[in-house]
Structure formats: structure tokens, C-alpha cells
LUMKOLZA-139569 format. One record per atom (N, C-alpha, C, CB): residue number from 1; residue in one letter; chain; atom name; x, y, z. Coordinates in pm, whole numbers, plus 32768, in hexadecimal, padded with zeros to 4 digits. Atoms other than C-alpha are relative to their C-alpha. Glycine has a CB too. Example, Ala and Ser with C-alpha at 12.3 -4.5 7.8 and 13.67 -1.06 7.14 Angstrom:
SITE  resi  resn  chain  name  east  north    up
SITE     1     A      A     N  8059   7F89  8000
SITE     1     A      A    CA  84CE   7E3E  830C
SITE     1     A      A     C  805A   8078  8000
SITE     1     A      A    CB  7F9D   8003  807D
SITE     2     S      A     N  7FAE   7F89  7FFA
SITE     2     S      A    CA  8557   7F96  82CA
SITE     2     S      A     C  7FB3   806D  8049
SITE     2     S      A    CB  8029   802E  7F72
% end
This chain:
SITE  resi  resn  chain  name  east  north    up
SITE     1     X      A     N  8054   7F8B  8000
SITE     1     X      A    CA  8000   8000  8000
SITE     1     X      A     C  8059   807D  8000
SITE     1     X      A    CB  7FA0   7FFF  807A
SITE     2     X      A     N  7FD6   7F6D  801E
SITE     2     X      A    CA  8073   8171  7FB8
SITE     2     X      A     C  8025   8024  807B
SITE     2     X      A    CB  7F93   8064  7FC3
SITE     3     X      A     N  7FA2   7FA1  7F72
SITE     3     X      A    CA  814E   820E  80E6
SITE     3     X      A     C  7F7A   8046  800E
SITE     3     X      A    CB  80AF   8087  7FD8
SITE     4     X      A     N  8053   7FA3  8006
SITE     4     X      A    CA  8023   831B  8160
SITE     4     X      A     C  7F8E   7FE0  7FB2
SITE     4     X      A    CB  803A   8067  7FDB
SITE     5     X      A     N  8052   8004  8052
SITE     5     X      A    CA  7F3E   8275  80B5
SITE     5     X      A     C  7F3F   804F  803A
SITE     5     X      A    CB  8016   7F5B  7FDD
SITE     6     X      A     N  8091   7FEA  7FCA
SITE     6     X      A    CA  7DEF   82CD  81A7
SITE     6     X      A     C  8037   80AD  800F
SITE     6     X      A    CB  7FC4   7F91  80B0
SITE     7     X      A     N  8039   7F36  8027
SITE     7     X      A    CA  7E46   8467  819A
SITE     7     X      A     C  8012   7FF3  7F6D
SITE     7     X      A    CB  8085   80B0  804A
SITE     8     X      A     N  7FD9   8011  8090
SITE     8     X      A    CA  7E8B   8428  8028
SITE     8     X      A     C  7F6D   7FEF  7FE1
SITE     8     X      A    CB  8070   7F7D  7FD2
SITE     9     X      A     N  8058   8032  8010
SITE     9     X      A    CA  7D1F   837A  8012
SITE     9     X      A     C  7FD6   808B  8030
SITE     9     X      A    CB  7FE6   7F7C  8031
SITE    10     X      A     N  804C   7F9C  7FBF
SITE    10     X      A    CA  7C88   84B4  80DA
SITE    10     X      A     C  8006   805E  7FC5
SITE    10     X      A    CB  8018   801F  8071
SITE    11     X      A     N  7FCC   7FA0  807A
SITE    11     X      A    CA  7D3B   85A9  7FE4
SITE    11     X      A     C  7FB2   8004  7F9D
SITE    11     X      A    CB  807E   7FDE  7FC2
SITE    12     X      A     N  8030   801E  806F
SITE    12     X      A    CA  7CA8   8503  7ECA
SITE    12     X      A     C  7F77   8005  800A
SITE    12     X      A    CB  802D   7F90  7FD4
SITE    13     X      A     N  807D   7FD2  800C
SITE    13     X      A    CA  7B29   84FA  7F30
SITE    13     X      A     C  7FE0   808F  8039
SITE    13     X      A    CB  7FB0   7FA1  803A
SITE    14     X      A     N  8028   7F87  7FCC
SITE    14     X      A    CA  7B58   8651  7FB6
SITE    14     X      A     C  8002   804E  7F85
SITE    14     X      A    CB  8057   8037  8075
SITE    15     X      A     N  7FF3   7FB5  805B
SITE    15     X      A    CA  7BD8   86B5  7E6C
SITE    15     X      A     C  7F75   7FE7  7F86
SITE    15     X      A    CB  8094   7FE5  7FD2
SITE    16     X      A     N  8053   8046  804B
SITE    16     X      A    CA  7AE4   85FB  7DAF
SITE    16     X      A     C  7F54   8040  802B
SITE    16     X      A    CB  8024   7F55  8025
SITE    17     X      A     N  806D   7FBC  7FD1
SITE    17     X      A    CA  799C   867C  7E87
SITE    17     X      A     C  7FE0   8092  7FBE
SITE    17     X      A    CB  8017   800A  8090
SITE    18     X      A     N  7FF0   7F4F  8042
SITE    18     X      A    CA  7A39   87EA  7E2C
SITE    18     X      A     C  7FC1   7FFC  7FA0
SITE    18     X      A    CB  808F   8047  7FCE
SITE    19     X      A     N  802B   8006  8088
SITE    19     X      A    CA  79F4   879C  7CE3
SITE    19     X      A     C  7F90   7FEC  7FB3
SITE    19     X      A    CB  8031   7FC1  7FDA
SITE    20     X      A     N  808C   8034  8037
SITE    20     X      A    CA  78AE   8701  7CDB
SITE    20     X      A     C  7FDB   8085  802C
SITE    20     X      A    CB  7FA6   7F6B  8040
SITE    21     X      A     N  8043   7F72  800E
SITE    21     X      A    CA  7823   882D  7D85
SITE    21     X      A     C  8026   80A8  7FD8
SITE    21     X      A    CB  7FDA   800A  806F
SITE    22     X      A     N  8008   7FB1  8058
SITE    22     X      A    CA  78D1   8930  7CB8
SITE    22     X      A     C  7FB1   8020  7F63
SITE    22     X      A    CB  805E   7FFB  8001
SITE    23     X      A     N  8029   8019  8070
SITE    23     X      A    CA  784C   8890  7B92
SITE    23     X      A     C  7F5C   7FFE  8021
SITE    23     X      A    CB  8049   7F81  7FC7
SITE    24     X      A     N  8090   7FF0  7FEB
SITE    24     X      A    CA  76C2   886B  7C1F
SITE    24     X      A     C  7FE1   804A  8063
SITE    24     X      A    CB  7FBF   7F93  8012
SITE    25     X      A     N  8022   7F98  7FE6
SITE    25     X      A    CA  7623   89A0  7C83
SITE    25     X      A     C  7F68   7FD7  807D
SITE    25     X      A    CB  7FED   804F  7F67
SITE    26     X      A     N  8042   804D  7FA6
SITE    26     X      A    CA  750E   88AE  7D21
SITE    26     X      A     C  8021   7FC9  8060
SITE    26     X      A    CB  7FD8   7FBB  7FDB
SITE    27     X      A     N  7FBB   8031  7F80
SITE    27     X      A    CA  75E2   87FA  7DF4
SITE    27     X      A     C  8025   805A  803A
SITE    27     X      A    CB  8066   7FAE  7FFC
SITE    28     X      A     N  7FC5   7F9B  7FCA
SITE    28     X      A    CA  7696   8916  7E82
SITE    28     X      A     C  7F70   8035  804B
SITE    28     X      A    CB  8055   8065  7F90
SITE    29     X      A     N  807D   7FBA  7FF5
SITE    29     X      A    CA  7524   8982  7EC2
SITE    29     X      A     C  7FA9   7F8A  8062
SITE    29     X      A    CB  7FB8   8026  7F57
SITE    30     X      A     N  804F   8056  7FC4
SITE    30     X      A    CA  74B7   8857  7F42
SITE    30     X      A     C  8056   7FDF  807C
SITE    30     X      A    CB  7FD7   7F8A  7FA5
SITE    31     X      A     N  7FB6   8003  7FAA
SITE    31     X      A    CA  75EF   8834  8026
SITE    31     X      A     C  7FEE   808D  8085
SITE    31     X      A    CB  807C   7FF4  7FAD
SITE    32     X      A     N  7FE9   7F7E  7FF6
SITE    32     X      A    CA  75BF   89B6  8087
SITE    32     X      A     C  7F68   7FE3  8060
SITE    32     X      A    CB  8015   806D  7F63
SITE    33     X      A     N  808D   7FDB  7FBC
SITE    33     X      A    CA  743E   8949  811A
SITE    33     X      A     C  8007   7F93  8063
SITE    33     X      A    CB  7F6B   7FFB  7F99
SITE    34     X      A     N  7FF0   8040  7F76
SITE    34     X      A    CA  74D0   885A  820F
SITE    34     X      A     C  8004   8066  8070
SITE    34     X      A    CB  8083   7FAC  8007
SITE    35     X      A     N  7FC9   7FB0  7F77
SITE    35     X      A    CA  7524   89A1  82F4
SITE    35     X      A     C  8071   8002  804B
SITE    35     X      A    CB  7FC2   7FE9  8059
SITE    36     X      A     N  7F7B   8012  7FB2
SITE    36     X      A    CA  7607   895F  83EA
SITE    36     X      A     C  7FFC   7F6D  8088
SITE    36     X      A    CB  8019   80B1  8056
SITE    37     X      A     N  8019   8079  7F94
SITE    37     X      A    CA  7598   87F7  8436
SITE    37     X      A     C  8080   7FDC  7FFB
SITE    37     X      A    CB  7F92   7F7F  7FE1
SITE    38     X      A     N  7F6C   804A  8021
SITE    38     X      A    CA  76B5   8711  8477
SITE    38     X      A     C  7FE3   7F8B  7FA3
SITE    38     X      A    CB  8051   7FBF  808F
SITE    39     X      A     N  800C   8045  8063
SITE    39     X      A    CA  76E8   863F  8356
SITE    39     X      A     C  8072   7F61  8012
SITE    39     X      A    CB  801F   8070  7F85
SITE    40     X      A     N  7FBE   8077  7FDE
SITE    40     X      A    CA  772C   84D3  838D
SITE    40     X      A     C  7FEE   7F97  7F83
SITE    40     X      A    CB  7FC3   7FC8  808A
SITE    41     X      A     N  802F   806A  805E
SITE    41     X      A    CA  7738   83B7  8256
SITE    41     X      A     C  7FC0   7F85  803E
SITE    41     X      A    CB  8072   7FD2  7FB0
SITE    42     X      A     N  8014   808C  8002
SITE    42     X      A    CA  76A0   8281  822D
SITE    42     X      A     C  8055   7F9F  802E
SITE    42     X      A    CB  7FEF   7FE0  7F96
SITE    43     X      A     N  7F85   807F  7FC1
SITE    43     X      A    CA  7734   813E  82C5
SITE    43     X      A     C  805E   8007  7F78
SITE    43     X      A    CB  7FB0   7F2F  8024
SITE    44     X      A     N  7F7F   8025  8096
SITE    44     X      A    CA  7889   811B  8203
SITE    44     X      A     C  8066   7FBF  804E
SITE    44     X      A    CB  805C   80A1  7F9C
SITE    45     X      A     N  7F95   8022  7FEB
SITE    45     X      A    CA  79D9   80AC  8239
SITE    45     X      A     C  8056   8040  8046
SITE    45     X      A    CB  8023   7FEB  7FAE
SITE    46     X      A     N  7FBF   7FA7  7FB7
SITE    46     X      A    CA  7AB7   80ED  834C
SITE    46     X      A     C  7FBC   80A2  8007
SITE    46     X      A    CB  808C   7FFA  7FC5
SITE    47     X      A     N  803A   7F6F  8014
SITE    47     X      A    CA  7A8D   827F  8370
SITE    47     X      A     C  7FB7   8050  7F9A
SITE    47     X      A    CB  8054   8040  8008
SITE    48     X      A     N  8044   7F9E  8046
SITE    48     X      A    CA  79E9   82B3  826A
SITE    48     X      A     C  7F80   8033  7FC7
SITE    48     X      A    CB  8028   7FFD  7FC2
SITE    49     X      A     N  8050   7FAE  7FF0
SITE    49     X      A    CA  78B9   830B  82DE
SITE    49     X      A     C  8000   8094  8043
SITE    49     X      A    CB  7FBF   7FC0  802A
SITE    50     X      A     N  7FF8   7F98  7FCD
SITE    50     X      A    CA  7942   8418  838D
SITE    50     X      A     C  8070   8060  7FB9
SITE    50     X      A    CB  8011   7FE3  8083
SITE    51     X      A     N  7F9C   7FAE  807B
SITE    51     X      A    CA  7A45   848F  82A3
SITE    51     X      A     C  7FB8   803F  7FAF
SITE    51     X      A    CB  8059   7FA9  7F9F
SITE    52     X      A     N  8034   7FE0  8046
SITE    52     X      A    CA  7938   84B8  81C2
SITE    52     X      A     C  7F98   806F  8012
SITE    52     X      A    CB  7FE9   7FA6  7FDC
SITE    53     X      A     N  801B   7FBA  7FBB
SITE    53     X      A    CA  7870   855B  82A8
SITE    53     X      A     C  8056   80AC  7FE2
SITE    53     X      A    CB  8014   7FAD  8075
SITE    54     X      A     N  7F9E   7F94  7FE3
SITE    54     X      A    CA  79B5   864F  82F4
SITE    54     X      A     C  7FF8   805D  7F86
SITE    54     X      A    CB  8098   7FC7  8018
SITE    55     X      A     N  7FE1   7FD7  806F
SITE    55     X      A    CA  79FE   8692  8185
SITE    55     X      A     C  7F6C   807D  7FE2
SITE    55     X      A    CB  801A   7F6F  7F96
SITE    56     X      A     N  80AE   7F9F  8021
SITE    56     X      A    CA  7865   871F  8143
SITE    56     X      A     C  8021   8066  803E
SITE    56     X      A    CB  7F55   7FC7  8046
SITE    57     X      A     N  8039   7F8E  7FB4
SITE    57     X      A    CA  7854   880D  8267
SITE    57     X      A     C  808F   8073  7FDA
SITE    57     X      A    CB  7FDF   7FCE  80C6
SITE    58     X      A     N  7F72   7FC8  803F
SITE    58     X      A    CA  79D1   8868  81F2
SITE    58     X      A     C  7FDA   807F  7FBC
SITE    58     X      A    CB  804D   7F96  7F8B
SITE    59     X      A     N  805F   8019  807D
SITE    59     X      A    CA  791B   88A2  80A6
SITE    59     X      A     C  7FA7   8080  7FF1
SITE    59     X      A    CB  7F9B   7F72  8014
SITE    60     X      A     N  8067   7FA5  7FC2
SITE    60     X      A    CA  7810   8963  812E
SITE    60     X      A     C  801A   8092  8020
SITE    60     X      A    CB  7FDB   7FC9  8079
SITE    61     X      A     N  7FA2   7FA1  7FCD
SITE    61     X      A    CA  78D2   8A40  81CE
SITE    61     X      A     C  8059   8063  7FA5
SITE    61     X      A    CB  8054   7FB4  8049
SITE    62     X      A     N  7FE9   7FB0  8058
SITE    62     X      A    CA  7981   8AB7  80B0
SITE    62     X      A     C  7FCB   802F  7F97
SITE    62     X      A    CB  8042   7FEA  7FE8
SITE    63     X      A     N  8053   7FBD  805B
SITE    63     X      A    CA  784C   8ADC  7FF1
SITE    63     X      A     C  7FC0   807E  8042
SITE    63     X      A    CB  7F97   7FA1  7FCC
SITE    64     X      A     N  804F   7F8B  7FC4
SITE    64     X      A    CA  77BF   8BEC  80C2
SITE    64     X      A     C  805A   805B  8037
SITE    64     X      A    CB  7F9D   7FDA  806C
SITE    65     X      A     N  7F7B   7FCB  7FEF
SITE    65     X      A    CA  793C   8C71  80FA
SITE    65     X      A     C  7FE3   8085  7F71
SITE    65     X      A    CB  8094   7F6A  7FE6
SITE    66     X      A     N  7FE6   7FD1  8091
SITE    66     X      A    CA  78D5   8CBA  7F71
SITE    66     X      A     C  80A4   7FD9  7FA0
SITE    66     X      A    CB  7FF0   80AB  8014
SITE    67     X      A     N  7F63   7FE3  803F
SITE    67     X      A    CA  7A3E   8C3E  7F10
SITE    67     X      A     C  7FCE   7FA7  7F6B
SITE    67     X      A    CB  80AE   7FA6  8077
SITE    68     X      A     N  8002   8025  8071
SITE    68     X      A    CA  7A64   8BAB  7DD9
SITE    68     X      A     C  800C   7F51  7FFD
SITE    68     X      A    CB  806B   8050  7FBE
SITE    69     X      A     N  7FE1   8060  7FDC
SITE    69     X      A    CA  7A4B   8A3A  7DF0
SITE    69     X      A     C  8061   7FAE  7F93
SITE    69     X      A    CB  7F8F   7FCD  8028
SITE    70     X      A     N  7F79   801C  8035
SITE    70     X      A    CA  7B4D   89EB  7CDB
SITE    70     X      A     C  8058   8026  8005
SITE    70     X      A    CB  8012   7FFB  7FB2
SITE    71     X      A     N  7F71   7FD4  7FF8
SITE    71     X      A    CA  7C57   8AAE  7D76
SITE    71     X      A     C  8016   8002  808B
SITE    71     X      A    CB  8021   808A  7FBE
SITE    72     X      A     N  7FC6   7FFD  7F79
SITE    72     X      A    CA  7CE0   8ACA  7EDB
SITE    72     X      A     C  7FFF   7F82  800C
SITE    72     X      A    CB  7FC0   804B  8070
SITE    73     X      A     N  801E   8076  7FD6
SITE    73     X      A    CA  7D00   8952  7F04
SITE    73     X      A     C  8077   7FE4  807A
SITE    73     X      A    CB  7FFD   7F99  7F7F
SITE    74     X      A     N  7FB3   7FF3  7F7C
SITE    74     X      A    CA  7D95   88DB  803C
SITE    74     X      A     C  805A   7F5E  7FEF
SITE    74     X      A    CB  7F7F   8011  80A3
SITE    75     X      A     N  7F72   808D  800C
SITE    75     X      A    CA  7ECB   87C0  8041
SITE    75     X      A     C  8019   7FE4  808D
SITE    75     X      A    CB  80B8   8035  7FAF
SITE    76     X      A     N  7FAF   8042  7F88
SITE    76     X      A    CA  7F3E   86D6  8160
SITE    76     X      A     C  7FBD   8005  8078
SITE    76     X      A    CB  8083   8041  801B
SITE    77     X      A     N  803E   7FBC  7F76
SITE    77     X      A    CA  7F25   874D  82C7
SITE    77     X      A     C  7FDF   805A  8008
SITE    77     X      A    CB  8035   800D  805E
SITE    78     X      A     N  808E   7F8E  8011
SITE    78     X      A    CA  7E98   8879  8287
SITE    78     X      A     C  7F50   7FCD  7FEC
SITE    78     X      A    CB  8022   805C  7F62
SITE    79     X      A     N  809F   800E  7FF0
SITE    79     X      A    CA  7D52   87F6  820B
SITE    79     X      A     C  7FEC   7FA7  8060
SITE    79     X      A    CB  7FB0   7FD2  7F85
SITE    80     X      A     N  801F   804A  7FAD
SITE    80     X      A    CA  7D65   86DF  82E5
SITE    80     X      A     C  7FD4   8044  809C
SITE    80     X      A    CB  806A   7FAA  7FFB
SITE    81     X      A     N  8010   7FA4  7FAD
SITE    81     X      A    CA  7D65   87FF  83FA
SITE    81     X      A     C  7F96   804A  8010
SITE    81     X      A    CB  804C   803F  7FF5
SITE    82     X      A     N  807A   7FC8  8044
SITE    82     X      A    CA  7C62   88A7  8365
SITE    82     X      A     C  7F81   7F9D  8020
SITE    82     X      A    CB  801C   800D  7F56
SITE    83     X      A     N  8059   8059  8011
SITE    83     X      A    CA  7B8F   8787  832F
SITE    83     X      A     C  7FBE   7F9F  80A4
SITE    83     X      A    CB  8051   7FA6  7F8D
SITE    84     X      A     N  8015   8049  7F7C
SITE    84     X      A    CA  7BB6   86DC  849A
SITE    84     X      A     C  7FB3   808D  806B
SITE    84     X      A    CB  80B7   7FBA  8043
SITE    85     X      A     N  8021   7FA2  7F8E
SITE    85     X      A    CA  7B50   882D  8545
SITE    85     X      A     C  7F58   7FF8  804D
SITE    85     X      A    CB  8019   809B  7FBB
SITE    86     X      A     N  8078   8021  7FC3
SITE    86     X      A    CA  79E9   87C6  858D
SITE    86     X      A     C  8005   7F73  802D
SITE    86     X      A    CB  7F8F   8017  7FA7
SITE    87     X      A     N  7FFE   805A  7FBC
SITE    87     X      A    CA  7A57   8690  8613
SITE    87     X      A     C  7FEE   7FFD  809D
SITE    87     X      A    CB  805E   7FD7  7FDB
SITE    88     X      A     N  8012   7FE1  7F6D
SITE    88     X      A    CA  7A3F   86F5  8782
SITE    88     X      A     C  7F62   7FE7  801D
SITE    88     X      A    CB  8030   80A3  8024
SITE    89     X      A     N  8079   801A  7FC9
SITE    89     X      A    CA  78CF   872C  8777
SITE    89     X      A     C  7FB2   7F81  7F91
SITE    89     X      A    CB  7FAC   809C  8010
SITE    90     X      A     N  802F   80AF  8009
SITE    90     X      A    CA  78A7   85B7  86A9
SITE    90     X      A     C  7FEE   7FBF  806F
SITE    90     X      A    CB  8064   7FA0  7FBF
SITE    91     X      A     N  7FD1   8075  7FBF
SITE    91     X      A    CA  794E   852E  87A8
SITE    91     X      A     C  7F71   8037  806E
SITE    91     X      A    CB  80C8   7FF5  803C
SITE    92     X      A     N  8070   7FC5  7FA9
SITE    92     X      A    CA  783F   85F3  88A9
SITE    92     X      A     C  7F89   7FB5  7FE0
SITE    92     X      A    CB  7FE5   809C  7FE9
SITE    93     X      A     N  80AD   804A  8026
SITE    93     X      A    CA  7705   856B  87E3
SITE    93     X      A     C  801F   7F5B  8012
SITE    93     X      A    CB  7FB9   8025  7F2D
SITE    94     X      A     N  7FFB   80B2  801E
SITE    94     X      A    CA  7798   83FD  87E9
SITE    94     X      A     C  801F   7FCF  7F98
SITE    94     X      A    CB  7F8F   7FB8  8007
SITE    95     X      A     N  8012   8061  8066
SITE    95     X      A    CA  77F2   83CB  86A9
SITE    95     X      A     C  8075   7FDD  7FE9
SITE    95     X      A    CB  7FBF   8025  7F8C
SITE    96     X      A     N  7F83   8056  8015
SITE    96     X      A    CA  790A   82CC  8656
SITE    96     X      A     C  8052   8029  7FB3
SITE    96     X      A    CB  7FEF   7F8B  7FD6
SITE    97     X      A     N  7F89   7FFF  8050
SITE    97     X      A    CA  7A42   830D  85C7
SITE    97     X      A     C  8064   7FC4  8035
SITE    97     X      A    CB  8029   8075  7FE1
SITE    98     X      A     N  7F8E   8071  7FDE
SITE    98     X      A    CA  7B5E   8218  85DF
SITE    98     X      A     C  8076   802C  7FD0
SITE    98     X      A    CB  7FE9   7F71  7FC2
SITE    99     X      A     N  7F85   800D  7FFC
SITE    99     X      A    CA  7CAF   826B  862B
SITE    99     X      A     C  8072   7F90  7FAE
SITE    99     X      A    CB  8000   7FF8  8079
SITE   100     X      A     N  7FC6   7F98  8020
SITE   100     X      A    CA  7DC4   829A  85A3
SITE   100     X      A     C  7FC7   8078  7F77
SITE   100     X      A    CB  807E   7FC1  7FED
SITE   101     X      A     N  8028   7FDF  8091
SITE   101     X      A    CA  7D98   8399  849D
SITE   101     X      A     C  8068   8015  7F89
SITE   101     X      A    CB  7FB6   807A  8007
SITE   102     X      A     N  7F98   7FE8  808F
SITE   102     X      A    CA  7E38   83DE  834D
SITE   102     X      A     C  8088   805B  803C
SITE   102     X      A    CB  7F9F   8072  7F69
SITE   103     X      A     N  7F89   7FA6  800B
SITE   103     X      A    CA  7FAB   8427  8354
SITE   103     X      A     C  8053   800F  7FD8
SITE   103     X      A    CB  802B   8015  8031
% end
């Protein structure tokens, strides 16, 4: 397996999300009328119902920032920094995330 491969994986659907909702004006719209719920996925694999989770509200966040969602993209531990910062009040509501994380 790839040295870094699980922040490598996190990179890639973060970059990949960007993209879908730069490109649909609906999604972005439909993401945008969640509010400021917390956003948790479907059962998945290892973390990544909550990765996926992370990435949206990320997402979210820079749609109502107004930034441009094909440009400022975030690399490494930065977004990973970014992205974990509502982890505190997950962990508050109960919801699972399994140690270690991407590094």
C-alpha cells in the first residue's frame, strides 16, 4: 500500500467533492439547505462515514465563504486540520470515529 496512503485517500475525495459541487449549482444548493446540521455519511468503511461527513460541512463552509470552489484547494495537514476541526463536538454527540487518523 502507498506510504500515507489514508491522508492521500482524504485528499482525493476532498478534491473530488470540490469538484462535483463547483460543477452543480443544485448540489451546492442542496448542500447549502442542510444549515448547520452536522453531517454524518452512511454506514461505510472504516472512517468513512465520518470523513465524508467532515469533507461536506468543509464544503459548506466554503460555499457561503463565497470562495471559488475550483481554486484555494487545501493539501496535507492543512486540510486535514481544517477538516478535523468539528471533531470535538462529534465526539460530544456520540458519534464514532476510530483512531488513528490519516498521517
Amino acid at each position: 500500500m502507498r506510504r500515507h496512503w489514508e491522508k492521500v485517500r482524504v485528499e482525493i475525495m476532498y478534491h473530488v467533492n470540490r469538484a462535483k459541487y463547483a460543477q452543480h449549482s443544485d448540489l451546492r444548493q442542496e448542500l447549502l439547505s442542510t444549515e448547520n446540521l452536522i453531517l454524518y455519511g452512511g454506514p461505510s468503511t472504516h472512517n468513512w462515514s465520518v470523513w465524508n461527513g467532515l469533507i461536506q460541512m468543509h464544503i459548506r463552509k466554503c460555499i457561503r465563504a463565497g470562495e471559488n470552489l475550483s481554486g484555494n484547494l487545501l493539501y496535507g495537514n492543512k486540510l486535514l486540520e481544517e477538516l478535523m476541526l468539528p471533531l470535538p463536538k462529534l465526539k460530544e454527540l456520540g458519534l464514532p470515529f476510530v483512531y488513528p487518523l490519516p498521517t
